[in-house]
N, C-alpha and C positions, 0 to 999 in steps of 0.2 A: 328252717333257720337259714339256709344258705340263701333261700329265696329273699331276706328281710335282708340279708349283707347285700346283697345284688341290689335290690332296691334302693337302699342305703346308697349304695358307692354311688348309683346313678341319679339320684337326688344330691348329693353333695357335688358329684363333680358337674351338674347343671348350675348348682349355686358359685361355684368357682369360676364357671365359663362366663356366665352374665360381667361380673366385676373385668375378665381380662379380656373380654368384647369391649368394655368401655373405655379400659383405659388404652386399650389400640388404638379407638377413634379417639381420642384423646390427645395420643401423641401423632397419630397423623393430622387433626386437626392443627396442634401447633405446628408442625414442619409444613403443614401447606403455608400457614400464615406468614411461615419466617418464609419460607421459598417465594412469593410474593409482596413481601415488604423487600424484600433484597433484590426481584425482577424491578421493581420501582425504581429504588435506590439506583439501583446499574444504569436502567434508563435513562434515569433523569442526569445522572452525573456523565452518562456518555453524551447527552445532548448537551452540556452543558461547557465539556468539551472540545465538541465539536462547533460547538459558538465559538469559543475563542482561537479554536484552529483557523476558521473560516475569519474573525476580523484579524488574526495578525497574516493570515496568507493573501488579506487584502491590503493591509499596512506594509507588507513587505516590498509586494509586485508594484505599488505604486513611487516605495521608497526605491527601489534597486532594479531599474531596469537594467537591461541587458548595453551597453556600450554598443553602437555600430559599428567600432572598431572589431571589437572583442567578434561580434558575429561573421564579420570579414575574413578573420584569420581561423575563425570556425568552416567555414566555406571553406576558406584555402586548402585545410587540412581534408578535406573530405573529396573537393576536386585533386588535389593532388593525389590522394588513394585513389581515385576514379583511373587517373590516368597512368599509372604505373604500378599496376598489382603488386608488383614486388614490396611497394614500401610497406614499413610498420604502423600503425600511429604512433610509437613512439617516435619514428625519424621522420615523419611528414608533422605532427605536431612541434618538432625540435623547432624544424626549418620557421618555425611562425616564432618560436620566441616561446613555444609555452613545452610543460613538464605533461604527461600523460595525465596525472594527477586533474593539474589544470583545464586541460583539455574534458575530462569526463565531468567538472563538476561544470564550464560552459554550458558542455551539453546538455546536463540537467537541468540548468536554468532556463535555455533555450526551448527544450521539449517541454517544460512547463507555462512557457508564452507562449499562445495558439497563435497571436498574432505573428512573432517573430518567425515559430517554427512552420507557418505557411509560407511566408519569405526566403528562408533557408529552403524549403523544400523544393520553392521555382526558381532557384540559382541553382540550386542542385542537380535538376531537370536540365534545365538551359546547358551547363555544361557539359553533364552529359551527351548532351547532341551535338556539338563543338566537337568538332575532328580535332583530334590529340596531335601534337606537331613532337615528333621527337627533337634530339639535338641539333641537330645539322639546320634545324628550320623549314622541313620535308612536313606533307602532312601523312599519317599514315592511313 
């Protein structure tokens, strides 16, 4: 008799297994399909995004260049730190008329034009190779 319970338990819980074998592949089949309708989804809304990053960062750089002035006094600020370590950029930015504020979002505009920021780069240069003249009008 204990042999037919044994049998028994092992035939039903084989009957049990079948039904939650399926319904695992069941719900793993759905969560794959959501995990891939939603890797799409992401896709395509990031590319889609990134379309419109790409024409307003074209619309911008065309609307809002950089002023020659604005880059002049970016230079300033930059030779002027070159040539007296001491200053801040808040007190070499001051001497130009602009706020540290002001000065860092230049910047960001300026390192964002390859063309302007290869400009800035070979004035930067060039100065630096310029012997520094202190007060008196001596060069050192």
């Amino acid at each position: 008799m204990a042999r037919e319970d044994s049998t028994h338990g092992r035939r039903r819980r084989r009957l049990l297994f079948i039904p939650l074998v399926a319904c695992a592949g069941a719900v793993l089949g759905v969560s794959a399909a959501i995990a891939a309708d939603s890797i799409t989804h992401t896709r395509s809304r990031w590319a889609s995004t990134a379309a419109i990053r790409l024409a307003q960062s074209e619309e911008s750089t065309e609307e809002k260049s950089i002023p020659p002035a604005d880059v002049q006094k970016y230079i300033a600020v930059y030779t002027a730190m070159q040539r007296d370590h001491k200053l801040t950029v808040e007190q070499a930015a001051s001497r130009e008329g602009l706020t540290v504020a002001q000065f860092r979002s230049l910047e960001f505009r300026i390192e964002r034009d390859p063309e302007v920021h290869q400009r800035v780069i070979k004035a930067l240069r060039k100065a630096a190779k310029t012997p520094a003249q202190n007060p008196s009008g001596q060069t050192r």
